[in-house]
C-alpha positions as CSV (number, residue, x, y, z in Angstrom):
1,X,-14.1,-2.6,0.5
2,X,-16.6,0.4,0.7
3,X,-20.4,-0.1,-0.2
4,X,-21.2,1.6,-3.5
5,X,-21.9,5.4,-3.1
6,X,-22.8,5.7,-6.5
7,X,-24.5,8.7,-7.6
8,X,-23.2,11.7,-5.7
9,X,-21.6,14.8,-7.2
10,X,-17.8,13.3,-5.9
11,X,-15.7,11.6,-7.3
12,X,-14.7,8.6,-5.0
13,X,-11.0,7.5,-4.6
14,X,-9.9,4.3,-3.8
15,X,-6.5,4.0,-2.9
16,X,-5.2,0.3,-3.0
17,X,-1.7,-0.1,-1.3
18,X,1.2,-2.5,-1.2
19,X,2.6,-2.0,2.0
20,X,5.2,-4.0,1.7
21,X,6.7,-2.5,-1.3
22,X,6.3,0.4,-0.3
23,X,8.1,0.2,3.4
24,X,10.6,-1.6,1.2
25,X,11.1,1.3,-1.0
26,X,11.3,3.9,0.9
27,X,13.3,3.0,3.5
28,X,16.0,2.3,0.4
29,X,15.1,5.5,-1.3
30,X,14.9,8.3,1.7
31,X,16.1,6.9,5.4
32,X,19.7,7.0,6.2
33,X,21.4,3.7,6.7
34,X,21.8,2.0,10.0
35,X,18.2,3.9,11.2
36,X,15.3,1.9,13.7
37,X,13.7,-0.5,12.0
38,X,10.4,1.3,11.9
39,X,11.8,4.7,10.0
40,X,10.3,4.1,6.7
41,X,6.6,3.9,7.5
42,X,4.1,5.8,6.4
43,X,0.0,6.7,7.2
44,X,-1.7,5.8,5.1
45,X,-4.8,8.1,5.5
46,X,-2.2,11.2,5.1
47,X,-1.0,8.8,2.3
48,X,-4.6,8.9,0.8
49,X,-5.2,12.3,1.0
50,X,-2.5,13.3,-0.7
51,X,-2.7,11.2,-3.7
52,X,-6.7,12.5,-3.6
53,X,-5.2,15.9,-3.4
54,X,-2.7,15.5,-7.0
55,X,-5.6,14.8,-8.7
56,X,-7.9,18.3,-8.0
57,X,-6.3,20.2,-10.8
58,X,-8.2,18.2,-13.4
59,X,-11.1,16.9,-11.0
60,X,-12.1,19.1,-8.0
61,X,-14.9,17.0,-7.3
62,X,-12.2,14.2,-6.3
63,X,-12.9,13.1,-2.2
64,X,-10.7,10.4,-0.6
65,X,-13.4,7.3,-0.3
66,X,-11.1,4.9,0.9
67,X,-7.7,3.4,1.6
68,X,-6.7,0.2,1.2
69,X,-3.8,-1.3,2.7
70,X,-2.2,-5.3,2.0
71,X,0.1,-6.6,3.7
72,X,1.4,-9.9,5.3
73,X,0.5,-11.1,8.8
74,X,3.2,-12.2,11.3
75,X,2.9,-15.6,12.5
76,X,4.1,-17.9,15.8
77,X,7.6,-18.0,14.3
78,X,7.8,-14.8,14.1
79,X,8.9,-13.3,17.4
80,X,6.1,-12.0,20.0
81,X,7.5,-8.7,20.1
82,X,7.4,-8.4,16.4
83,X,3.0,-9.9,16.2
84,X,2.2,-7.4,19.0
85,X,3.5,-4.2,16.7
86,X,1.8,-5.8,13.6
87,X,-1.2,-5.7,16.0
88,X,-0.8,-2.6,17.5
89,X,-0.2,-0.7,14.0
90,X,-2.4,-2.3,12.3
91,X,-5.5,-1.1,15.1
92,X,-4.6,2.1,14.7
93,X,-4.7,2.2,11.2
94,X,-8.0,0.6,11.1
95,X,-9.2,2.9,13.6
96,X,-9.3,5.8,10.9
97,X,-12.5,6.6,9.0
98,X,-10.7,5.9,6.1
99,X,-8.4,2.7,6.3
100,X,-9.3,-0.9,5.7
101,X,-6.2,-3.0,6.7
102,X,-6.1,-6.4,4.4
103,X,-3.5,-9.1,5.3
104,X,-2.5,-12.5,4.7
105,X,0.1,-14.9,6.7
106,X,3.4,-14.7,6.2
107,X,5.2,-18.2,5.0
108,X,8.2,-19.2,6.1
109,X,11.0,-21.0,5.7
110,X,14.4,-22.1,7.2
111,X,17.4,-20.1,7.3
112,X,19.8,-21.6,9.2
113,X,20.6,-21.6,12.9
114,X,21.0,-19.2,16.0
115,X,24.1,-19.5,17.9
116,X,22.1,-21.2,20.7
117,X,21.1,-24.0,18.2
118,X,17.3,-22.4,17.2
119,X,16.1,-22.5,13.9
120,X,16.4,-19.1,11.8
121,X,13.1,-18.3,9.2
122,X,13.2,-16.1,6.7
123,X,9.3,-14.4,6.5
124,X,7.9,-14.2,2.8
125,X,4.9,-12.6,1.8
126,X,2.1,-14.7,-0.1
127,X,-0.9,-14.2,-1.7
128,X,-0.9,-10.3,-0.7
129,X,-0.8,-8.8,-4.3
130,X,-3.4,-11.6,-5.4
131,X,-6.0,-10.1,-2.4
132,X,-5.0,-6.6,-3.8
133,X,-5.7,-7.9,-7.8
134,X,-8.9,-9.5,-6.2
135,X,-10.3,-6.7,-4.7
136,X,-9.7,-3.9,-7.5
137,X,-11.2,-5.4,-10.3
138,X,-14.3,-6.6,-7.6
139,X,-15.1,-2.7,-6.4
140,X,-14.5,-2.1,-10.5
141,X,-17.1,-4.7,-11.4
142,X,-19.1,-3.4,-7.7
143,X,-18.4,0.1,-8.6
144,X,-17.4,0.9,-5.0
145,X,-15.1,3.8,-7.0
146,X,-14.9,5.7,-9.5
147,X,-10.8,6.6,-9.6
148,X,-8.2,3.8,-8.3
149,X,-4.9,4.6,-6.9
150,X,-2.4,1.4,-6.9
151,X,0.6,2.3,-4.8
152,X,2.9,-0.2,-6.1
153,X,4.9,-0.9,-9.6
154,X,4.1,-4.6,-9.8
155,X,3.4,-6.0,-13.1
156,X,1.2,-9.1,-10.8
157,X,-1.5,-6.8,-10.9
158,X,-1.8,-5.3,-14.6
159,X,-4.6,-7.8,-15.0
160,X,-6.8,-6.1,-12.5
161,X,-5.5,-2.5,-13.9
162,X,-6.6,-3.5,-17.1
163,X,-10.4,-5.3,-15.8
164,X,-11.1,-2.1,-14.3
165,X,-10.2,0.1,-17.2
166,X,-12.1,-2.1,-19.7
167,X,-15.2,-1.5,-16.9
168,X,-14.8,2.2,-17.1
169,X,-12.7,3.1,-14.3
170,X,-9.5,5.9,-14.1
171,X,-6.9,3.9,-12.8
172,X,-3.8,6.0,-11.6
173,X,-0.4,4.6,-10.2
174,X,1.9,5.7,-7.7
175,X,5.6,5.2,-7.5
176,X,8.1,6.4,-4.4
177,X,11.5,7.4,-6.8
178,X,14.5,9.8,-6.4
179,X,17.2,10.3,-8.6
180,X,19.3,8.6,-9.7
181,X,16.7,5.8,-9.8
182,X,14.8,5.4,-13.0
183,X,11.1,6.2,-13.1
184,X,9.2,2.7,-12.9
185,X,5.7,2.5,-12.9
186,X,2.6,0.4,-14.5
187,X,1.8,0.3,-17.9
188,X,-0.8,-1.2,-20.3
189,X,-0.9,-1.4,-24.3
190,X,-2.6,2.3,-25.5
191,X,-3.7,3.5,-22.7
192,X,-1.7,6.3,-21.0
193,X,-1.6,5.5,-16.8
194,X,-1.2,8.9,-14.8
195,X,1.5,7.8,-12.3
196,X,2.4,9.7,-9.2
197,X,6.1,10.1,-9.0
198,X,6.5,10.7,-4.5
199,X,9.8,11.8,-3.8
200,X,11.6,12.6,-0.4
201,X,9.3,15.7,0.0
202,X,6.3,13.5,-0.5
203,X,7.3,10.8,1.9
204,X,8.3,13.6,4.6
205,X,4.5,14.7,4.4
206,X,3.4,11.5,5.2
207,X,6.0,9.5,6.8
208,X,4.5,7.7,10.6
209,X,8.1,7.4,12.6
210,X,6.0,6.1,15.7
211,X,8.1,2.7,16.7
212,X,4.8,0.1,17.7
213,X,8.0,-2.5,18.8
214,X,7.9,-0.5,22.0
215,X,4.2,-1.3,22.6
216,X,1.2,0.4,23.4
């Protein structure tokens, strides 16, 4: 997380991420079946600008602060090819002004055999919307922001949306949705959550189709 910038005329924007979900999602939502395995991604700097950007119209002092990005780390049984475009996306992300790039290892566990007699694992995240939690009601209670963006729809983290609300904080949501899919998004008891519905324009503005499996 940021150091505190506290007392300037902006408004600072933290946008936390779930990366995971949100590959997930809108690769379901808005990329055609049967596409490369890296359609689906997007930047998320041009990710964080944009929700900074939604919010003008009632704050104009709103500036992007930071973005925060969780997400699971591939391990040894995971195959090489696969760890060196973790690594290579993940360097460029964290090469931005902007981007912080949290992870934690994947688990794993078996899933049958290959035809040649290897052992299949199935990768599972762990621990990734815990760090996220962690780290929003910490730069509450820090006050490394003063407006937090959650990209995701999991109900894991209404603890930490609710901390940083009782601290002070505007805490927004964003959700990726297109119809026919109903509108799901974070709620807490009487308190009204501003949630960011992205649709298929949204994720064209900020979709990254660079494919990291081919290397650097």
């Amino acid at each position: 997380m940021p150091e505190s910038t506290s007392g300037s005329d902006s408004t600072r924007v933290a946008v936390f991420v779930d990366y995971q979900n949100t590959w997930h999602t809108t690769r379901a939502l808005f990329v055609p079946t049967g596409s490369p395995s890296w359609h689906g991604h997007v930047h998320p700097e041009l990710l964080g600008e944009l929700l900074c950007q939604r919010g003008l119209s009632v704050d104009p002092a709103r500036r992007l602060d930071s973005v925060q990005v969780y997400r699971g780390q591939p391990g040894p049984r995971s195959s090489a090819k696969l760890r060196s475009a973790f690594a290579h996306q993940k360097a460029d992300w964290e090469a931005l002004d902007d981007v912080s790039v949290h992870t934690r290892p994947m688990r794993y566990w078996p899933a049958g055999m290959h035809p040649d007699g290897r052992q299949r694992w199935r990768a599972e995240e762990k621990g990734v919307d815990v760090l996220l939690a962690l780290h929003l009601a910490l730069g509450a209670h820090n006050d490394l922001y003063d407006v937090a963006v959650v990209v995701s729809a999991d109900t894991d983290l209404l603890p930490a949306v609710e901390e940083a609300v009782r601290l002070g904080k505007r805490v927004e949501t964003a959700t990726w949705w297109a119809p026919p899919e109903p509108h799901k998004a974070l709620r807490i008891p009487g308190r009204q959550l501003w949630n960011h519905y992205l649709d298929a324009g949204d994720f064209a503005a900020v979709r990254d189709d660079t494919d990291y499996l081919a290397g650097p």
